[in-house]
The first five atom37 places (N, CA, C, CB, O) and aatype in JSON, in Angstrom:
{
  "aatype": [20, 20, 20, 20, 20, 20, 20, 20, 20, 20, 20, 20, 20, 20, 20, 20, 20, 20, 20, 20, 20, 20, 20, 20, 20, 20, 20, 20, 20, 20, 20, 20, 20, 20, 20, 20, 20, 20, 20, 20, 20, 20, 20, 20, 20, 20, 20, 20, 20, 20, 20, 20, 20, 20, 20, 20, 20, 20, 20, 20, 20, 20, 20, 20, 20, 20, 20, 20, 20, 20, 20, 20, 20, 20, 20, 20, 20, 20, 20, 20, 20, 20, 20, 20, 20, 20, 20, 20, 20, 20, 20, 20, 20, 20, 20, 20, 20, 20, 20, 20, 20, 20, 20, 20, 20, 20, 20, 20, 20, 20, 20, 20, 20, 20, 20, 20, 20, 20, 20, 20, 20, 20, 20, 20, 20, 20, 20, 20, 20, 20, 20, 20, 20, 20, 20],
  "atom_mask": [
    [1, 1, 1, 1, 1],
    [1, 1, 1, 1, 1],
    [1, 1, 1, 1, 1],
    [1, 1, 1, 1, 1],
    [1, 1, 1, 1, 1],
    [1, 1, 1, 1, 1],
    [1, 1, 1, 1, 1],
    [1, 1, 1, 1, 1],
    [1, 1, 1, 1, 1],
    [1, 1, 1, 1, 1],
    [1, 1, 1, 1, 1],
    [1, 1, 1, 1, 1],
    [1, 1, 1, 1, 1],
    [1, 1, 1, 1, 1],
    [1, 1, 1, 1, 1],
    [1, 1, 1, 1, 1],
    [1, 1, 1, 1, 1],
    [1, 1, 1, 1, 1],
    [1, 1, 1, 1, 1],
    [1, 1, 1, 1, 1],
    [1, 1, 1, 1, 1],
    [1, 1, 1, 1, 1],
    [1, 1, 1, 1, 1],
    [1, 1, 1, 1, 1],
    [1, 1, 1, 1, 1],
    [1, 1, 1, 1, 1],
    [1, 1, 1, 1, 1],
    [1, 1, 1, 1, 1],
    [1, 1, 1, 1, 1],
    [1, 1, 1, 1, 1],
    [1, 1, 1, 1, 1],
    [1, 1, 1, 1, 1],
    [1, 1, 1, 1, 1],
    [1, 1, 1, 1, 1],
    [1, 1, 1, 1, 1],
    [1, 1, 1, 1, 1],
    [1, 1, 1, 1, 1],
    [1, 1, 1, 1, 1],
    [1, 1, 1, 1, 1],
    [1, 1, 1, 1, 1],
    [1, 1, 1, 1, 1],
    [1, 1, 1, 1, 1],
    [1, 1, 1, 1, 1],
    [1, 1, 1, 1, 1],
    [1, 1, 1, 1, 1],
    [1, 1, 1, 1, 1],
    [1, 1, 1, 1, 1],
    [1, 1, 1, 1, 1],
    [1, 1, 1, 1, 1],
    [1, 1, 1, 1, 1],
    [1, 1, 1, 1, 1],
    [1, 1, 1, 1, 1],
    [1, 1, 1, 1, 1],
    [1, 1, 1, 1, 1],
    [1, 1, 1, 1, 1],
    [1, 1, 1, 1, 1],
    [1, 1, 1, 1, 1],
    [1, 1, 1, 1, 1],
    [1, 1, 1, 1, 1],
    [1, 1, 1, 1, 1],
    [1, 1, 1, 1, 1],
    [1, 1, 1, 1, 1],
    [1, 1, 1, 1, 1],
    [1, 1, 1, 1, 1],
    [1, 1, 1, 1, 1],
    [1, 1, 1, 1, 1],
    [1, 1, 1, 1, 1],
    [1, 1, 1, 1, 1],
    [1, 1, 1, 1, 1],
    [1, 1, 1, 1, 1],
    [1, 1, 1, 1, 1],
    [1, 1, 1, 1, 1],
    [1, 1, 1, 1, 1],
    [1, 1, 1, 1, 1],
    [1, 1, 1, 1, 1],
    [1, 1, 1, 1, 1],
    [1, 1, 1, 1, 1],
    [1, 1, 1, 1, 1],
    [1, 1, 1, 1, 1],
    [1, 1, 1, 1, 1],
    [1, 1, 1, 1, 1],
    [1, 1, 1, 1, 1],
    [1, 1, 1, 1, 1],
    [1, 1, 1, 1, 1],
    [1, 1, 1, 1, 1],
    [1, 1, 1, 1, 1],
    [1, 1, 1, 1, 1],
    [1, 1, 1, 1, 1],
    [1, 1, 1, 1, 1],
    [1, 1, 1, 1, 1],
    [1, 1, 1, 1, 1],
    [1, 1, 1, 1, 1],
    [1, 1, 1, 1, 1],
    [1, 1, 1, 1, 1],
    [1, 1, 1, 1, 1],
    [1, 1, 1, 1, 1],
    [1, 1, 1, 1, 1],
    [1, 1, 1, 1, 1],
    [1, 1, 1, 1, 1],
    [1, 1, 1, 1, 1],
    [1, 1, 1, 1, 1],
    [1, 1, 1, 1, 1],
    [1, 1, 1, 1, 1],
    [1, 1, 1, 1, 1],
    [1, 1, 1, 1, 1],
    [1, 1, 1, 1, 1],
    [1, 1, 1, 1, 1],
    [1, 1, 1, 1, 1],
    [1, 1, 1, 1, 1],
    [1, 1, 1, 1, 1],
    [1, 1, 1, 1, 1],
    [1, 1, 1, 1, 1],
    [1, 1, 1, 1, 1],
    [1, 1, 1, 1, 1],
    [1, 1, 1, 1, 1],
    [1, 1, 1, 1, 1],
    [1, 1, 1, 1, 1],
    [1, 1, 1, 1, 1],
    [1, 1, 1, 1, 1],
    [1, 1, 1, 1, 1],
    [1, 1, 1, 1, 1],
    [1, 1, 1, 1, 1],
    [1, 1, 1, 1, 1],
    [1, 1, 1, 1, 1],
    [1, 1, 1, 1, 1],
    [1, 1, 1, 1, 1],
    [1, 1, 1, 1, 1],
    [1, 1, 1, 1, 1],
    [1, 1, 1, 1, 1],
    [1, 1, 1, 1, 1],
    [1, 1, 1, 1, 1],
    [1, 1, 1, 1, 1],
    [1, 1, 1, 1, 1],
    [1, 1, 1, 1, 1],
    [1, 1, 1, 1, 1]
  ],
  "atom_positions": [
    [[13.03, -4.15, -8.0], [12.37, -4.54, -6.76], [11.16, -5.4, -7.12], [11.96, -3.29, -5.92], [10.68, -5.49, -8.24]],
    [[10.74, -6.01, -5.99], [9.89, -6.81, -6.32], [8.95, -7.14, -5.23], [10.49, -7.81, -6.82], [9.35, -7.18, -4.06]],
    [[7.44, -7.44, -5.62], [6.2, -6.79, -4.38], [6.63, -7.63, -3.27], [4.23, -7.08, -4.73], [6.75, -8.86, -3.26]],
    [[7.01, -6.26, -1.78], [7.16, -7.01, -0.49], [6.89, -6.52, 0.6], [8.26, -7.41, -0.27], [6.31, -5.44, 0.7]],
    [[7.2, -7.09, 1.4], [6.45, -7.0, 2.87], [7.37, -5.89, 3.79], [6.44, -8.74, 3.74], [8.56, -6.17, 3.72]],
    [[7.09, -4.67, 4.63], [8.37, -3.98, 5.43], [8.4, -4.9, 6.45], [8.24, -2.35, 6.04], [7.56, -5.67, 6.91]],
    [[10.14, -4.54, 6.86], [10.18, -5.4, 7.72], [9.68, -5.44, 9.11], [11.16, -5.58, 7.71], [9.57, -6.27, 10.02]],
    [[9.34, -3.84, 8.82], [8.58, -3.25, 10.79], [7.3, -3.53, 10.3], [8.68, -1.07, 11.6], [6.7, -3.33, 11.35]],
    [[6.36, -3.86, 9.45], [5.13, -4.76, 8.89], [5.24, -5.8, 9.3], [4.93, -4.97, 7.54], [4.11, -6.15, 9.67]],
    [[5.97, -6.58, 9.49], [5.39, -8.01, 9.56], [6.17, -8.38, 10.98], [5.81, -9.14, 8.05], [6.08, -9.55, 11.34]],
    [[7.01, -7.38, 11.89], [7.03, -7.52, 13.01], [5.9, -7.48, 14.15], [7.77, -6.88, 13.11], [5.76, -8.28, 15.07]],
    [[4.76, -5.79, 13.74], [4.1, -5.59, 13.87], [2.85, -6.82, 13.85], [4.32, -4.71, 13.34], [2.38, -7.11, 14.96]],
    [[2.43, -7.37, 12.93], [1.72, -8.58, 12.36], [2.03, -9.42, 13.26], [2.07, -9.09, 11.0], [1.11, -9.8, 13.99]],
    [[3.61, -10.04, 13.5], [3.8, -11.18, 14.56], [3.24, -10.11, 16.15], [5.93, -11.86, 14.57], [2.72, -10.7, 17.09]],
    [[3.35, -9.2, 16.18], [3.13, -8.29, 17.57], [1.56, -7.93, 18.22], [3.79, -6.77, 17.23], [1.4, -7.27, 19.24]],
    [[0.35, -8.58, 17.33], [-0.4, -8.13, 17.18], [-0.23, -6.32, 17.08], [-1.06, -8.8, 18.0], [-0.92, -5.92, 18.02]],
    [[-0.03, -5.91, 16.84], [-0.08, -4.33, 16.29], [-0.71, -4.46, 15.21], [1.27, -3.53, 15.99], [-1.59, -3.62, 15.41]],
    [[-0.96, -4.95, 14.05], [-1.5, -4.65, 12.93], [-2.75, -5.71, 12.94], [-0.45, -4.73, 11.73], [-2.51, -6.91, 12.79]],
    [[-3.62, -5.41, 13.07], [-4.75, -6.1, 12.84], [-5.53, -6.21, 11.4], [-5.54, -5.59, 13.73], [-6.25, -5.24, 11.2]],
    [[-5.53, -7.22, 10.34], [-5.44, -6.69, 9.2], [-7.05, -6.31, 9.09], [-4.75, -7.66, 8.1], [-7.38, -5.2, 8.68]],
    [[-7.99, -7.25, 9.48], [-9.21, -7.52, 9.58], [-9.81, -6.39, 10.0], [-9.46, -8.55, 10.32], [-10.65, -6.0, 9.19]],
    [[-9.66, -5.5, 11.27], [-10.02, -4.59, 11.83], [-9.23, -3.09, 11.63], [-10.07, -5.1, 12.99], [-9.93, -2.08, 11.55]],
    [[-8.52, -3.05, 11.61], [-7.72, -1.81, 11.54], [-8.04, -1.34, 10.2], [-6.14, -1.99, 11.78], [-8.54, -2.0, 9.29]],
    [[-7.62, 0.08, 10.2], [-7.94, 1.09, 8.79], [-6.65, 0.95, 7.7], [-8.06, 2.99, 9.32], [-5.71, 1.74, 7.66]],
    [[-6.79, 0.09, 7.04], [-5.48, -0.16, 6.22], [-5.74, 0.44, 5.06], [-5.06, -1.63, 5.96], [-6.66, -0.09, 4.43]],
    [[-4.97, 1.86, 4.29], [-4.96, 2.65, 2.7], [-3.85, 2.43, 2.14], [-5.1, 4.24, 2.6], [-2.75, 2.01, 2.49]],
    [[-4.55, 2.93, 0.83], [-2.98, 2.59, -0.27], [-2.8, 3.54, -0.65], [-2.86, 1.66, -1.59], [-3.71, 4.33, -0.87]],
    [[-1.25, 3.87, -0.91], [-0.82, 5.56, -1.23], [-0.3, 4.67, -2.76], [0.82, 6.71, 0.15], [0.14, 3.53, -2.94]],
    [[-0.66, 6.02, -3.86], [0.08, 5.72, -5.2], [1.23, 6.48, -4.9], [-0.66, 6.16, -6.66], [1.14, 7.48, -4.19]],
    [[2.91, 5.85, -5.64], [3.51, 6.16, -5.65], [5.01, 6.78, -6.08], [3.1, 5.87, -5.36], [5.95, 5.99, -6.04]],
    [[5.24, 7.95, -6.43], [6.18, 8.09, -7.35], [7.51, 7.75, -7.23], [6.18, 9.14, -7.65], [8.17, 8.68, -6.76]],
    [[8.32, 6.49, -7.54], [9.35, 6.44, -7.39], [10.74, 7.18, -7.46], [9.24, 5.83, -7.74], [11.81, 7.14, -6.86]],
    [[10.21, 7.84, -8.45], [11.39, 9.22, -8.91], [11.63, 9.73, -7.73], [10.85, 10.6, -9.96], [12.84, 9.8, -7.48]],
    [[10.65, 10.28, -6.57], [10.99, 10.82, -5.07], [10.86, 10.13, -3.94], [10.31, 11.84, -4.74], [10.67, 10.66, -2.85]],
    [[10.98, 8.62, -4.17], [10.95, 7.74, -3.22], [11.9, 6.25, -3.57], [9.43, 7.53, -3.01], [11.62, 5.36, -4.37]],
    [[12.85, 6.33, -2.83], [13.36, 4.98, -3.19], [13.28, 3.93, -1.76], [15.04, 5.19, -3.8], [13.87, 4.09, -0.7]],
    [[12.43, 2.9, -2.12], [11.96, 2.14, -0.8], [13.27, 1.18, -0.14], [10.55, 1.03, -1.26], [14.14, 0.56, -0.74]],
    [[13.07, 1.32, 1.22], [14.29, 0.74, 1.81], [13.2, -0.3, 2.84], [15.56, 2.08, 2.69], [12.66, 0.27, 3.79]],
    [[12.92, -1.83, 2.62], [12.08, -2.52, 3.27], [12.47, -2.84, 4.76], [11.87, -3.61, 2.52], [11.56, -3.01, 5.57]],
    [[13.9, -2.93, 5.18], [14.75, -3.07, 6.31], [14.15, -1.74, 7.31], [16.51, -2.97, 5.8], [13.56, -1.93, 8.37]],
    [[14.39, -0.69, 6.86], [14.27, 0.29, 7.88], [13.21, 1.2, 7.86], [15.34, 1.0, 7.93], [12.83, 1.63, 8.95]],
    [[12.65, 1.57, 6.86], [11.31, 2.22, 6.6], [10.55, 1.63, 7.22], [10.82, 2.31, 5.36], [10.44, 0.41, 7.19]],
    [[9.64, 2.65, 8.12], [8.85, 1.95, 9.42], [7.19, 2.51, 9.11], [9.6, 2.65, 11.26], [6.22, 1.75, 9.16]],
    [[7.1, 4.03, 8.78], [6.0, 4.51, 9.01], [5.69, 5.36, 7.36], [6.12, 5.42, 10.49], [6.53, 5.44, 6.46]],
    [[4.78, 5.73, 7.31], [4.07, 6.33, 5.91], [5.43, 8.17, 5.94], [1.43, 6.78, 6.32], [5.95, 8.74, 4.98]],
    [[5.48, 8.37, 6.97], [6.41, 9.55, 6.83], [7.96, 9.01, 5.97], [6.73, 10.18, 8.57], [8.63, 9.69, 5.19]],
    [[8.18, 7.88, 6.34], [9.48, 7.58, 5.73], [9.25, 7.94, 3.93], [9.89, 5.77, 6.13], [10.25, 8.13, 3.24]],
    [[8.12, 7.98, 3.42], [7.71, 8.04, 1.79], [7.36, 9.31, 2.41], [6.44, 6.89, 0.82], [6.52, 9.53, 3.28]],
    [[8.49, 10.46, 1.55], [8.11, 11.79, 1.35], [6.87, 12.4, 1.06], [8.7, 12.13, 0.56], [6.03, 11.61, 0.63]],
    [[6.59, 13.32, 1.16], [5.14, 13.84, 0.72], [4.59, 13.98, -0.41], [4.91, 14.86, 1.03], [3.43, 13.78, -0.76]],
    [[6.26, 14.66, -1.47], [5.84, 14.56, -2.64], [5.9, 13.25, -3.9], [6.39, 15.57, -2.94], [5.59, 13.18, -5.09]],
    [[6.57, 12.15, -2.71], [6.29, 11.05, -3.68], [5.07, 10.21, -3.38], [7.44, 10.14, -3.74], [4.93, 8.99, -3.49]],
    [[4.19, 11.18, -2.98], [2.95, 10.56, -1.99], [1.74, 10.99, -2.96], [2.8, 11.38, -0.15], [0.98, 11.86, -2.52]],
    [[1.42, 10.31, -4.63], [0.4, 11.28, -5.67], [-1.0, 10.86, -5.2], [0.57, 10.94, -7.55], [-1.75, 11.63, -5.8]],
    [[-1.63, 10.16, -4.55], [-2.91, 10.02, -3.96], [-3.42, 9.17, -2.84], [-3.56, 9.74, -4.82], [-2.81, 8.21, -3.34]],
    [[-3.77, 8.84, -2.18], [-4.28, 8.0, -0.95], [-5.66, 7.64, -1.31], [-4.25, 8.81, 0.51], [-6.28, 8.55, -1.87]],
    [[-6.36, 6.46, -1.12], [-7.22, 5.7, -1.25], [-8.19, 5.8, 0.33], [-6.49, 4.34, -1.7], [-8.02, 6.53, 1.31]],
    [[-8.98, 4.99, 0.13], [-10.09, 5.04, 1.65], [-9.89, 4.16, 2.06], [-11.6, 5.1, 1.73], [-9.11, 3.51, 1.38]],
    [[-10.24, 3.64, 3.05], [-10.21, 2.22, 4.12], [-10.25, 1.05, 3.02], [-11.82, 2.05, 5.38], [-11.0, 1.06, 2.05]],
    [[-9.33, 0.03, 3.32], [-9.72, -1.12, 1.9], [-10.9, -1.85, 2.42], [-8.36, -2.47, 1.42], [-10.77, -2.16, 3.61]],
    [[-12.16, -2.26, 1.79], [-12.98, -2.75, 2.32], [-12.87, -4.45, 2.17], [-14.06, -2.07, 1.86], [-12.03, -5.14, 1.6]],
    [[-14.08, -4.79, 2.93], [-13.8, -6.75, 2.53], [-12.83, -6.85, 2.47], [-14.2, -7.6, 1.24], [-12.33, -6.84, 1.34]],
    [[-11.7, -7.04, 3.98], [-10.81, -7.5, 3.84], [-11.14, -8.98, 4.7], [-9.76, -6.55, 4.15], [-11.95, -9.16, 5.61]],
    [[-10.38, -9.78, 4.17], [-9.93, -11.05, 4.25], [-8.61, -11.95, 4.56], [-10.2, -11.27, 3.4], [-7.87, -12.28, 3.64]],
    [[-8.45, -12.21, 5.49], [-6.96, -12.64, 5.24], [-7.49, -14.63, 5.55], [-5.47, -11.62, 6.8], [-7.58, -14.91, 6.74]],
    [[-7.67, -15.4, 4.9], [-8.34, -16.7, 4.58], [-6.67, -17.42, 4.63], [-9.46, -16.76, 2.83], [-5.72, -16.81, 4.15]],
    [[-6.58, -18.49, 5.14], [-5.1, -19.66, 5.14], [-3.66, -18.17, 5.07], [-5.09, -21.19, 2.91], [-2.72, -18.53, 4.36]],
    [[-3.52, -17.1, 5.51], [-2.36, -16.49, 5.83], [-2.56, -15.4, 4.23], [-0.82, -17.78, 6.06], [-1.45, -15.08, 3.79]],
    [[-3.41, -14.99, 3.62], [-3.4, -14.75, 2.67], [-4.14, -13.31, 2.86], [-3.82, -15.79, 1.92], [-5.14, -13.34, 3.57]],
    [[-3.72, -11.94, 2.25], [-4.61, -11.02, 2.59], [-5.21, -10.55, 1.5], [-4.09, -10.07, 3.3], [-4.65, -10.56, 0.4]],
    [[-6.04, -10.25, 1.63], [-7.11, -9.61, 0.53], [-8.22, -8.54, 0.59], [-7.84, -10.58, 0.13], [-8.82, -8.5, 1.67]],
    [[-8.46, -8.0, 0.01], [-9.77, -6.95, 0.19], [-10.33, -6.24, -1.54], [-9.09, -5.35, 1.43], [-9.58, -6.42, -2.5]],
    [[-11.51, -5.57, -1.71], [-11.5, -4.95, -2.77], [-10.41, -4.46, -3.52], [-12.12, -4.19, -2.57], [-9.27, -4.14, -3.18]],
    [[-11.09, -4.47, -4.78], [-10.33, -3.54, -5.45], [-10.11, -1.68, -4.98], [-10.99, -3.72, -6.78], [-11.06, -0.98, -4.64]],
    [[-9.18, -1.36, -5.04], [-9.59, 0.18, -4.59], [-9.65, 1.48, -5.54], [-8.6, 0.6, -3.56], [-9.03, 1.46, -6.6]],
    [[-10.32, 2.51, -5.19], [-10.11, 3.13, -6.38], [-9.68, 4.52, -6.06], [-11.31, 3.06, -7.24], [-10.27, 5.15, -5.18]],
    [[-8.67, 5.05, -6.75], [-8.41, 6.52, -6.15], [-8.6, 7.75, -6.78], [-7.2, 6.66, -5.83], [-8.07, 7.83, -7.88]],
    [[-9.21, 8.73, -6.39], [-10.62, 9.45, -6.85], [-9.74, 10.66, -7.86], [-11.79, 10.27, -5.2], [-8.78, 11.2, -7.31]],
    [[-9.96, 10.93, -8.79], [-9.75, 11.94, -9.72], [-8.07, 12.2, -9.52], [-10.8, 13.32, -9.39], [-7.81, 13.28, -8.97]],
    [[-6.8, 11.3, -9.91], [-5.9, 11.87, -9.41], [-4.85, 12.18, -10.4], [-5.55, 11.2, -8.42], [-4.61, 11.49, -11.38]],
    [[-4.19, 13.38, -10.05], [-2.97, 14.11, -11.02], [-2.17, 13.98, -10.47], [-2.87, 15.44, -11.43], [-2.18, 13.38, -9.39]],
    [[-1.06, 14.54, -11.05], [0.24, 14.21, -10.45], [1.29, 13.9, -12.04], [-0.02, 12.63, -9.21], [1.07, 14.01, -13.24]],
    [[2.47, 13.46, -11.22], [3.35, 12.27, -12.36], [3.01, 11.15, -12.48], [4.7, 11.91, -12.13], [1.86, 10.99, -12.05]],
    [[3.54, 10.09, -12.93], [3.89, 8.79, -12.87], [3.61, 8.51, -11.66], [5.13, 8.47, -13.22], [4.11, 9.23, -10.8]],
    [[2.93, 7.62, -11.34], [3.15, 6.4, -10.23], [3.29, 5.12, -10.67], [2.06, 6.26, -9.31], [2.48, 4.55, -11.41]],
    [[4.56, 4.54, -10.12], [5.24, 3.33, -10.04], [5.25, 2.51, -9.14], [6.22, 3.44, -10.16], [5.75, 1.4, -9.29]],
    [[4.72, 2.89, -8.1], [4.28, 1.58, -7.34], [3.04, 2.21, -6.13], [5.9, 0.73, -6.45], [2.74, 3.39, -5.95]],
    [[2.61, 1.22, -5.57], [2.13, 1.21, -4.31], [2.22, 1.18, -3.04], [1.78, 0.79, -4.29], [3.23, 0.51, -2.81]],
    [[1.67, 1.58, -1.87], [2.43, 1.1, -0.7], [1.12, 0.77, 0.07], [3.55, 2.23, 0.05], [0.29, 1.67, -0.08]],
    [[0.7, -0.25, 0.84], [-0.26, -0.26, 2.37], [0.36, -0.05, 3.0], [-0.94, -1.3, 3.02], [1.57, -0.28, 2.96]],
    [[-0.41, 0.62, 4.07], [-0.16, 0.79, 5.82], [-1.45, 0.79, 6.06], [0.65, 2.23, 6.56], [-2.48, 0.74, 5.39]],
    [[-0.99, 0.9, 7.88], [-2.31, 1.03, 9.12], [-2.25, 2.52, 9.12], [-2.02, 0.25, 10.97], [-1.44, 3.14, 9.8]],
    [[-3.1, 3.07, 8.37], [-4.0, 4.31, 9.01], [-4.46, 4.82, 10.67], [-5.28, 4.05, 8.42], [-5.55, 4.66, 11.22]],
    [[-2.84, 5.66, 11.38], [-3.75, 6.12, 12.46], [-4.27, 7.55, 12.52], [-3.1, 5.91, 13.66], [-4.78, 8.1, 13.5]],
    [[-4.02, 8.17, 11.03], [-4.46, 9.81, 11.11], [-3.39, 10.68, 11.52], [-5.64, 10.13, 12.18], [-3.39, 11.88, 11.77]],
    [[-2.24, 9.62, 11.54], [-0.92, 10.7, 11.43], [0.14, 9.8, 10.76], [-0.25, 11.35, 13.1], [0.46, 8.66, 11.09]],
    [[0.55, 10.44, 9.9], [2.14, 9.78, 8.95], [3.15, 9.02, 9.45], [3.11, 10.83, 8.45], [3.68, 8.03, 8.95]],
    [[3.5, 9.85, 10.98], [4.93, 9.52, 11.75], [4.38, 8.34, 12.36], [5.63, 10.73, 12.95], [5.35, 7.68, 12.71]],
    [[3.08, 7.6, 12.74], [3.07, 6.25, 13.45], [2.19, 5.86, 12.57], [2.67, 6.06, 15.02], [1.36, 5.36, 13.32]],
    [[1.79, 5.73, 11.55], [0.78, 5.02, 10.25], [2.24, 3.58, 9.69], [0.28, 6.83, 8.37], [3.21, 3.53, 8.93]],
    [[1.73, 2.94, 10.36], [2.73, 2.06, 10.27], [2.89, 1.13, 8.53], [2.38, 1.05, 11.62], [1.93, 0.61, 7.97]],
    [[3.88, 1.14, 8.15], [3.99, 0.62, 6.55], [3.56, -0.76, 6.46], [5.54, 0.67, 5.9], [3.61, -1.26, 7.58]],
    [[3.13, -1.6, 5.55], [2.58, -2.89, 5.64], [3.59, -3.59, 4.45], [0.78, -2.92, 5.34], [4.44, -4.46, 4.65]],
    [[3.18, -2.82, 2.9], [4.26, -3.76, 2.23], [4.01, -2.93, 0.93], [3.97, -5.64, 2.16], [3.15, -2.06, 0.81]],
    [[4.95, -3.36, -0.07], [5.19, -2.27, -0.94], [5.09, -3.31, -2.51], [6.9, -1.36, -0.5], [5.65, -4.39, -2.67]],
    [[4.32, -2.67, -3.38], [3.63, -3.14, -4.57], [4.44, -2.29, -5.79], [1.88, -2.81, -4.46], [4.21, -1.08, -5.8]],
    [[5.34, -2.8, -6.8], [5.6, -2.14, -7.78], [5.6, -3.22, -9.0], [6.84, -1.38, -7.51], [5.82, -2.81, -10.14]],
    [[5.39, -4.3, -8.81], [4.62, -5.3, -10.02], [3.56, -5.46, -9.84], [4.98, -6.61, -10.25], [3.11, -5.95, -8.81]],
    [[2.74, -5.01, -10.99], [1.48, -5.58, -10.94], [0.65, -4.83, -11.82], [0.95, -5.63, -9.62], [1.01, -3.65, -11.87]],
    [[-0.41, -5.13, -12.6], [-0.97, -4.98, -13.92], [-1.36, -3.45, -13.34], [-2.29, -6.2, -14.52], [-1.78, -3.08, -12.24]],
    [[-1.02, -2.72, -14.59], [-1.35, -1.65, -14.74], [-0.27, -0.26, -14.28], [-2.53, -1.78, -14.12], [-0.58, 0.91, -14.49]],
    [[0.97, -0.68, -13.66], [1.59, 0.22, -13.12], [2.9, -0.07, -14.22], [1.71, 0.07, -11.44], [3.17, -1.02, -14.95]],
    [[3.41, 0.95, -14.02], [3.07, 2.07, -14.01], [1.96, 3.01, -14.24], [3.64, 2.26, -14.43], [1.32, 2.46, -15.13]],
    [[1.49, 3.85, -14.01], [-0.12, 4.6, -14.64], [0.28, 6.13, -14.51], [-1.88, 4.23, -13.45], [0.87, 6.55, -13.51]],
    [[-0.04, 6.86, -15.45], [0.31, 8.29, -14.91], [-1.59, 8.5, -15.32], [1.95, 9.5, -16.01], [-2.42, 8.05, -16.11]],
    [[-1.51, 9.55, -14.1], [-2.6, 10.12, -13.72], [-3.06, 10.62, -14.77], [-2.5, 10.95, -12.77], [-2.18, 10.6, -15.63]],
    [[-4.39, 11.23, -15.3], [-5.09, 12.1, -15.87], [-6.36, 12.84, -15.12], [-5.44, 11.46, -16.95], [-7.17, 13.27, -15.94]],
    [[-6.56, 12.99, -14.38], [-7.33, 13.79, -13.34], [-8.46, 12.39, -13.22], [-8.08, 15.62, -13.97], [-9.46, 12.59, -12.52]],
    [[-8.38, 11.7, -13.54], [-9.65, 10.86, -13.88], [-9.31, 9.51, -12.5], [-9.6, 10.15, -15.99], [-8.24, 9.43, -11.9]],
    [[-10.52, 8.6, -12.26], [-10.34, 7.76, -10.74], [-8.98, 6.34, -11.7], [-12.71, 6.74, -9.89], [-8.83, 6.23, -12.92]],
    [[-8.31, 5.59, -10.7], [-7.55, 4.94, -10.6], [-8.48, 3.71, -9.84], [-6.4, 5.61, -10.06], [-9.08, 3.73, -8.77]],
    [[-8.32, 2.35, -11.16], [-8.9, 1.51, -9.77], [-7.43, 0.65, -10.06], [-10.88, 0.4, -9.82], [-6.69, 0.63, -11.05]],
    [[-7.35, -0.19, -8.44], [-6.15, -0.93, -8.68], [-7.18, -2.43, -8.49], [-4.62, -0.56, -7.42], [-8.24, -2.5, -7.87]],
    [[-6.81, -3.03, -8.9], [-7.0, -4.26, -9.13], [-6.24, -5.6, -8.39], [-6.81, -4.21, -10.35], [-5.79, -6.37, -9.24]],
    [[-6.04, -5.99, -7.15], [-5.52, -6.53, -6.57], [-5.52, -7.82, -7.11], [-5.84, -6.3, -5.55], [-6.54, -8.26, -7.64]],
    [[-4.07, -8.73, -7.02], [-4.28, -10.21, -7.98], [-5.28, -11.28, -7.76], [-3.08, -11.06, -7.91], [-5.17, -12.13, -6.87]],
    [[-5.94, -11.22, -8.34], [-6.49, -12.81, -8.61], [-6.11, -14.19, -8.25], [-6.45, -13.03, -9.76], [-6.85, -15.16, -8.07]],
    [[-4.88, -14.11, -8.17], [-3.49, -15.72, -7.86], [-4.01, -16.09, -6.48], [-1.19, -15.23, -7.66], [-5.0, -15.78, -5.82]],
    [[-2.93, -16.88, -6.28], [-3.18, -17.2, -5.35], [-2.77, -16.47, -3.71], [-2.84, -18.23, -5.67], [-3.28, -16.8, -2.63]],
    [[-1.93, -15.64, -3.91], [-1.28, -14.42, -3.06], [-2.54, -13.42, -2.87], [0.13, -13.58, -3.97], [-2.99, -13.13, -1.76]],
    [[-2.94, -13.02, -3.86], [-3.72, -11.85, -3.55], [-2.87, -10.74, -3.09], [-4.74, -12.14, -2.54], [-1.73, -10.54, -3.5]],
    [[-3.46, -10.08, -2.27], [-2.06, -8.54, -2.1], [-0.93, -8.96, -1.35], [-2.59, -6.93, -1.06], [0.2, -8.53, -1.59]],
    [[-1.21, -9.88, -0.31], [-0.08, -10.68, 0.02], [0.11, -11.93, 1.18], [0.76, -9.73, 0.32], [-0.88, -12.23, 1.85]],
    [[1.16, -12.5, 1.35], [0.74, -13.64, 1.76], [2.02, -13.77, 3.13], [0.68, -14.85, 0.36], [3.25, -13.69, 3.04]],
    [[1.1, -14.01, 4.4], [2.47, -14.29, 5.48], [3.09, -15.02, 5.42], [2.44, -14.5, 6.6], [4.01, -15.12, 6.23]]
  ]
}
């Protein structure tokens, strides 16, 4: 697989529903071993099981989306254990799983795989010209 957009993400996006600028957008680390991503039909953060769910991040700050391009800090996720995490996922944060709508799903990119050691995780969003991602 390779880093992409869900497809109820970027419906949402054309729908105004996802506001990238304003809305509470987090990143879940994620274990692929109990999650295999389906970008077509996976809609909400519940579709990624719980236990392939090894930490959640805080609001991404300084976000930016400049010529169709989105961006924000680096994020960092606080003391986390677990297995392996192999990829990433954004969504819109509404404080519940079943409508936290999915944004797009990250499994290339420096540093991942990472298995936890109780210790913080920063992810490092690209530098390029994409940044985390691009409409």
């Amino acid at each position: 697989m390779t880093n992409a957009l869900y497809d109820k993400g970027r419906q949402r996006f054309l729908q105004a529903d996802i506001d990238w600028l304003v809305d509470d957008i987090k990143a879940v680390l994620i274990d692929t071993g109990a999650y295999t991503v389906n970008l077509a039909t996976h809609e909400f953060l519940s579709d990624i099981p719980l236990g392939a769910r090894i930490s959640t991040s805080s609001n991404l700050a300084s976000k930016t989306s400049t010529n169709g391009v989105a961006d924000a800090d680096d994020v960092v996720f606080s003391l986390v254990t677990g297995v392996n995490c192999e990829a990433i996922a954004l969504y819109k944060d509404t404080g519940v799983a079943g409508t936290s709508a999915l944004i797009c799903y990250i499994d290339t990119a420096t540093g991942l795989p990472v298995l936890p050691n109780g210790g913080n995780i920063t992810v490092v969003f690209d530098s390029g010209a994409n940044k985390i991602f691009k409409l």
